[in-house]
C-alpha positions as CSV (number, residue, x, y, z in Angstrom):
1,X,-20.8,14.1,69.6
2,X,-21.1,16.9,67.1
3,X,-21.9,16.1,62.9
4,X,-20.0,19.4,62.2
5,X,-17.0,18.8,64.6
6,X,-16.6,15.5,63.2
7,X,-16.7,16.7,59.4
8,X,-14.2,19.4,60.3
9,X,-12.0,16.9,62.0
10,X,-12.1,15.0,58.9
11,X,-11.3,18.1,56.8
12,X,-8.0,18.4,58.7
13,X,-7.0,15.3,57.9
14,X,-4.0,15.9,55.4
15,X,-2.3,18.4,57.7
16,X,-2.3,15.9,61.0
17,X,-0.6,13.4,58.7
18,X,1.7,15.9,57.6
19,X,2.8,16.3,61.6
20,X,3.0,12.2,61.9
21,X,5.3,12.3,59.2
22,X,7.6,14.3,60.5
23,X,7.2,12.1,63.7
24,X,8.3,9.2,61.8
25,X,11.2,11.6,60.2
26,X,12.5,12.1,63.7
27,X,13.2,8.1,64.1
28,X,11.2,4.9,65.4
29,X,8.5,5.3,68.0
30,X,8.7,2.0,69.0
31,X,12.5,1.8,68.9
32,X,13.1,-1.8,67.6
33,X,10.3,-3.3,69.5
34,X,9.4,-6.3,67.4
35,X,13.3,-7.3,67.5
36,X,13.5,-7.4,71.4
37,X,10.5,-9.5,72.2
38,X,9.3,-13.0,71.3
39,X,5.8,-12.3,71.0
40,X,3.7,-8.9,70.5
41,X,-0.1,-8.9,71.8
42,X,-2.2,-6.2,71.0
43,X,-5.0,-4.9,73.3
44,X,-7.7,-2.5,72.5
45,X,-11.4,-2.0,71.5
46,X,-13.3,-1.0,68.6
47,X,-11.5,1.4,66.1
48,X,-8.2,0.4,67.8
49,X,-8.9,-3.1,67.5
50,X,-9.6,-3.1,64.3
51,X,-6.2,-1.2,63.4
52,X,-4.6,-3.7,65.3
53,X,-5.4,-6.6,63.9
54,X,-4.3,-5.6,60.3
55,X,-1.1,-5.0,62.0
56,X,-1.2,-7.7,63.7
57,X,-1.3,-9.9,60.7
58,X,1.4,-7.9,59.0
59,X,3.9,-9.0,61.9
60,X,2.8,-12.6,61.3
61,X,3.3,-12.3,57.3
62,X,7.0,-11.0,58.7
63,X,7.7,-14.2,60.9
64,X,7.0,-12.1,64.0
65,X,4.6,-14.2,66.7
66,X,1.8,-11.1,66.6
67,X,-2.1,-11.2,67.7
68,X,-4.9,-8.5,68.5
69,X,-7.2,-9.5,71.1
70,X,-10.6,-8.5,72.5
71,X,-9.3,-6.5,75.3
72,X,-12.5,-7.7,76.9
73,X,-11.7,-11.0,76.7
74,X,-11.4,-12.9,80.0
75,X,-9.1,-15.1,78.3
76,X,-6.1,-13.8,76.5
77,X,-2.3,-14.0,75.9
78,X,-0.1,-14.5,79.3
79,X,2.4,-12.1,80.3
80,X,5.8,-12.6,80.7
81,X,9.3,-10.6,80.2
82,X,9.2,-11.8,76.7
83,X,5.9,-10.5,75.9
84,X,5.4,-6.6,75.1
85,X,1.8,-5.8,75.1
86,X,0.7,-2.9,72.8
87,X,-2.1,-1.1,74.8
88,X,-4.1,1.1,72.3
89,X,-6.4,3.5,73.6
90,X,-7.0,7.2,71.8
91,X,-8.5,8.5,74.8
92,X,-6.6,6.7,77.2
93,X,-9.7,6.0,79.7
94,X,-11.6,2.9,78.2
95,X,-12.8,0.5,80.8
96,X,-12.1,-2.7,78.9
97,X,-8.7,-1.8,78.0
98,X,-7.4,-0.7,81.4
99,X,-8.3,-3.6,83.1
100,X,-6.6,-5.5,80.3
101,X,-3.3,-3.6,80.8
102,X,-3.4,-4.9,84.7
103,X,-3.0,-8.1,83.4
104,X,0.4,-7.3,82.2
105,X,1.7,-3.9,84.0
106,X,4.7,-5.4,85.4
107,X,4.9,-8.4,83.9
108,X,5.4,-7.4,80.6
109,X,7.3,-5.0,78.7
110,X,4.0,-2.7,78.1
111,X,3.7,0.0,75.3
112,X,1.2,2.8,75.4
113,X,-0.5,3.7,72.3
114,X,-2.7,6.9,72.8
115,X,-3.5,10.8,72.0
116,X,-4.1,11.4,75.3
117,X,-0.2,11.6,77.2
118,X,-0.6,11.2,81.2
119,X,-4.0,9.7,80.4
120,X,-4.5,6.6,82.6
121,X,-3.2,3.9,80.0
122,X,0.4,5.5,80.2
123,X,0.3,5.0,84.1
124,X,3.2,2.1,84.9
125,X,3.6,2.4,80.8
126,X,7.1,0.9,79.9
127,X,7.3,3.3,76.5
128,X,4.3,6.0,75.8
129,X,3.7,6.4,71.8
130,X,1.9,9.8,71.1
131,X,-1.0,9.5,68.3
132,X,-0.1,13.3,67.4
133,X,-4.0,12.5,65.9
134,X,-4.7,16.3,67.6
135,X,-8.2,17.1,69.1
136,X,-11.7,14.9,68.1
137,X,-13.6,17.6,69.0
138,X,-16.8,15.6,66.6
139,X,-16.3,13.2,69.6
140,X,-15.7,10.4,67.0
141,X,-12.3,8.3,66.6
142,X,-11.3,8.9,62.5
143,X,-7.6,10.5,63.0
144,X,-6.8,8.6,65.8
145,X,-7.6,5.6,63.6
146,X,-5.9,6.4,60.5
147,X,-2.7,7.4,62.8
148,X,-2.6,4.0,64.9
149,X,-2.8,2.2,61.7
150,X,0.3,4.1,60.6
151,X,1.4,3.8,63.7
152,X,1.5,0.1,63.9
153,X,2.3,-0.2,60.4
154,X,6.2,1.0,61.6
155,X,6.5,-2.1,63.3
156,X,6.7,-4.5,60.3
157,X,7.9,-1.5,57.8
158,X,10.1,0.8,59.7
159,X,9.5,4.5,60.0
160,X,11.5,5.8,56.8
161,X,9.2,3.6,54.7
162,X,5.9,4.8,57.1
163,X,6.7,8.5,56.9
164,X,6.8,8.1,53.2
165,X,3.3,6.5,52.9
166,X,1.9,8.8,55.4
167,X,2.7,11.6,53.4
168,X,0.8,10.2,49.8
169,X,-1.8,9.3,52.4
170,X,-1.8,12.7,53.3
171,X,-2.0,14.3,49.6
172,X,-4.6,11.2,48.7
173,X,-6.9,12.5,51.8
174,X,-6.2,16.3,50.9
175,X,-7.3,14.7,46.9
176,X,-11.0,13.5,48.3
177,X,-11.4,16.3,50.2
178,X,-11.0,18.7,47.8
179,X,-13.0,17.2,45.0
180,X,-16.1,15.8,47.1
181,X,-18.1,18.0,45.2
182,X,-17.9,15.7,42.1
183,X,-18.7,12.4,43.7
184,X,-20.2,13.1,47.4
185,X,-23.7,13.6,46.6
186,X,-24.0,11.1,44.3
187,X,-22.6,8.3,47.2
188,X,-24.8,9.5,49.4
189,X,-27.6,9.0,46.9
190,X,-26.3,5.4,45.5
191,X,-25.6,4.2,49.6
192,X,-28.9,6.4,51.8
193,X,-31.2,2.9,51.1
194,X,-33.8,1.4,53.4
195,X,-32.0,-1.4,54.3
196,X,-28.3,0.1,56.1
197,X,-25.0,0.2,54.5
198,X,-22.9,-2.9,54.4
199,X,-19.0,-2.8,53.7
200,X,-16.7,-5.6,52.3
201,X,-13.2,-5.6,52.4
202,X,-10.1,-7.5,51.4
203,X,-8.4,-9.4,54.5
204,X,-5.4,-7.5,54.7
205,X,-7.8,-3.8,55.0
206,X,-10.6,-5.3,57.1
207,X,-10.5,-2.5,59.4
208,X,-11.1,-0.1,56.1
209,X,-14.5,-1.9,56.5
210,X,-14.8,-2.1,60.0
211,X,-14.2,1.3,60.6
212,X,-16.5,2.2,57.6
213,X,-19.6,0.9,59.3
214,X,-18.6,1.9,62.4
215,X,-19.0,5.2,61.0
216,X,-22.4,4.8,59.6
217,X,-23.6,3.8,63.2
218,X,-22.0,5.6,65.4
219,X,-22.8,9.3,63.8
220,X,-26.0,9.2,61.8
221,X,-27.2,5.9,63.5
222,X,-27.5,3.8,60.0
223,X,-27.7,0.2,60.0
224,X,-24.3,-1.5,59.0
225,X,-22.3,-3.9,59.1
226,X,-18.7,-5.5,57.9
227,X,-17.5,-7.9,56.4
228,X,-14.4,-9.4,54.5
229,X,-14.6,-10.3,50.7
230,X,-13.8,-13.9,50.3
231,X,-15.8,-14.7,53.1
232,X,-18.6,-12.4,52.5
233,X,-19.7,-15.3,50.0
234,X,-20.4,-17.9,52.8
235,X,-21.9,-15.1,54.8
236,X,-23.7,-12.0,54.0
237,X,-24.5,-12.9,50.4
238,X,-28.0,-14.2,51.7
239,X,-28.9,-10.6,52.5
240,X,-28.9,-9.6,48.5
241,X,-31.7,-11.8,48.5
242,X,-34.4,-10.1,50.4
243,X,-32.7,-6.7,51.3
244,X,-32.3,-3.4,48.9
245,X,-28.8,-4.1,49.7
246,X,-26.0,-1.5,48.8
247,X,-22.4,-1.8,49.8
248,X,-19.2,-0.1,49.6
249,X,-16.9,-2.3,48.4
250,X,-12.8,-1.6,48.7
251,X,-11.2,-3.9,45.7
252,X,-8.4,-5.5,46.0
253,X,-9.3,-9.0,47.1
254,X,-8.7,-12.4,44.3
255,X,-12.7,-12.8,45.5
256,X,-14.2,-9.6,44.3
257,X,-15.0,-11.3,41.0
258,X,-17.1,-13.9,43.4
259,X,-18.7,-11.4,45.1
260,X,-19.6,-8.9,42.0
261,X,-21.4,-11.9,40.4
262,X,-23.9,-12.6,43.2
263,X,-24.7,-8.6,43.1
264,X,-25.2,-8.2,39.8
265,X,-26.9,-11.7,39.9
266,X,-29.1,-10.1,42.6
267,X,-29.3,-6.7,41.3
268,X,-27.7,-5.3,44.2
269,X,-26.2,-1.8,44.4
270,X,-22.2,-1.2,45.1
271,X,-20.2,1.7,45.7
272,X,-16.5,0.8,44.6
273,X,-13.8,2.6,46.4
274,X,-10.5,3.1,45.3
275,X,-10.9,1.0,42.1
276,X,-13.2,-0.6,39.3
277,X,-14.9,-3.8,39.9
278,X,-17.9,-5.3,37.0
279,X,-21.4,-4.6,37.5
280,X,-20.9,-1.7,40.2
281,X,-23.0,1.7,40.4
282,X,-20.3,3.9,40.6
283,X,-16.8,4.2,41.8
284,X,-14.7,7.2,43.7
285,X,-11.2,6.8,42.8
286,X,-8.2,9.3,44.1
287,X,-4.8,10.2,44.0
288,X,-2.4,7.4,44.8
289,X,-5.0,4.6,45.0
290,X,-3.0,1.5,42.8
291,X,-1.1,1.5,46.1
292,X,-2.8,-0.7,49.0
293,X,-0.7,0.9,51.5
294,X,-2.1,4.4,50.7
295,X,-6.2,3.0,50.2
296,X,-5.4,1.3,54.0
297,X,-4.7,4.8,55.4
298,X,-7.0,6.7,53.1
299,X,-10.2,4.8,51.8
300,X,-12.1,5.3,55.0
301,X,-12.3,9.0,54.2
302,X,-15.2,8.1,51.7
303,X,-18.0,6.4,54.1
304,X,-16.7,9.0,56.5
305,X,-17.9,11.9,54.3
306,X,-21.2,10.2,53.4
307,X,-21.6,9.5,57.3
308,X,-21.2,13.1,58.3
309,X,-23.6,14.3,55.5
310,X,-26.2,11.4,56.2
311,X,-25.5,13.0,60.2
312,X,-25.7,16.3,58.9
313,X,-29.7,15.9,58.1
């Protein structure tokens, strides 16, 4: 893992989007999946995980019988012939995922999500979906996230609509990236506290804030932690008590009003992304960002950039 390599893989951003589209432009990578099977089960870990469970509950919101598990887990949906099982892996190798595809190699119609084509996770693979995320070299999943959530997203949208989102995404990211000099150091200022970075996110993004402090910990090794909005009431609002807690927060939920009143109650710090809520420090708002669909693919951008510069030091 490399701080440099991963902020350069984040400053090519807008041009691997750019590729995906055209991908999409060329017809569905999943060719009618969701209308062939009664029941879609998504397996994977971490940043894939969390991309597939947004997805997940966008099939469900669509009448489609759709769940992300734990690839981990020792207990999970059954295969069958009317089951496809979408294995998402970005490097193709992880343990946990593997052995969860052997539970349904054969059994069910399997799909292969990855960057990595020929990688073990394609062996036996009914239908192979490429990534097209190129190279990590920062060693550090951030395309291959924001492409398996566009990915994914085809299933419930189709790929006309995807390839059209992926390219605001695209001039959104390219947006950030090219003004970070107006709002970077001052994020990095408002979030570097004592006490870790905490992230809070409407349901339907949670992995905006799952992958969020996933970055914080897994580059510069920050204390963080996720959480969703309505619930973060019932759950990590305890923290603003004792901690010098500061947050990014992506609007968009009916609770942020409930949350923003316990910060500001509690004098609390938060960095709004992709909007304006009452009583925050500051805000970073970019091209495109009224539209959920383009904050899902984009808003991770921001703790990205203030996780490679925290890394940086």
């Amino acid at each position: 893992m490399d701080a440099g390599l991963f902020l350069a893989d984040l400053e090519t951003k807008p041009e691997a989007l750019e590729a995906l589209a055209g991908l999409l432009d060329d017809g569905d990578p999943f060719e009618g999946l969701t209308r062939r099977f009664d029941r879609v089960v998504f397996l994977g870990m971490g940043s894939s995980r969390y991309a597939a469970g947004v997805a997940a509950q966008r099939l469900r919101a669509a009448g489609v019988d759709a769940v992300a598990e734990y690839a981990s887990a020792a207990l999970g949906t059954p295969p069958g012939p009317r089951t496809a099982a979408v294995v998402v892996s970005a490097t193709g190798g992880s343990r946990e995922t593997l052995d969860a595809l052997a539970r349904h190699r054969g059994r069910s119609f399997v799909v292969a999500l990855t960057n990595r084509p020929g990688s073990p996770v394609t062996e036996g693979a009914d239908l192979v979906v490429p990534m097209l995320a190129g190279e990590e070299r920062g060693g550090v999943a951030c395309r291959t996230f924001q492409h398996t959530l566009a990915l994914l997203l085809t299933l419930a949208e189709g790929p006309d609509a995807v390839a059209g989102l992926v390219r605001r995404a695209a001039a959104a990211t390219a947006d950030l990236l090219e003004r970070r000099r107006e709002w970077l150091a001052d994020a990095v200022r408002l979030l570097d506290g004592p006490h870790g970075i905490y992230t809070i996110a409407p349901a339907e993004r949670l992995s905006s804030a799952e992958q969020s402090a996933l970055m914080f910990r897994e580059g510069p090794r920050v204390q963080a932690d996720a959480c969703e909005t309505g619930d973060w009431a019932h759950v990590d609002v305890y923290l603003t008590k004792t901690y010098d807690y500061r947050a990014v927060l992506f609007p968009g939920s009916r609770y942020d009003d409930q949350a923003m009143e316990w910060i500001r109650l509690r004098g609390s710090r938060v960095l709004a992304v992709g909007g304006e809520v009452e009583g925050q420090a500051a805000s970073v708002r970019y091209r495109h960002d009224d539209d959920p669909d383009v904050a899902l693919l984009t808003e991770t951008l921001v703790p990205e950039l203030v996780a490679a510069t925290l890394w940086g030091r």
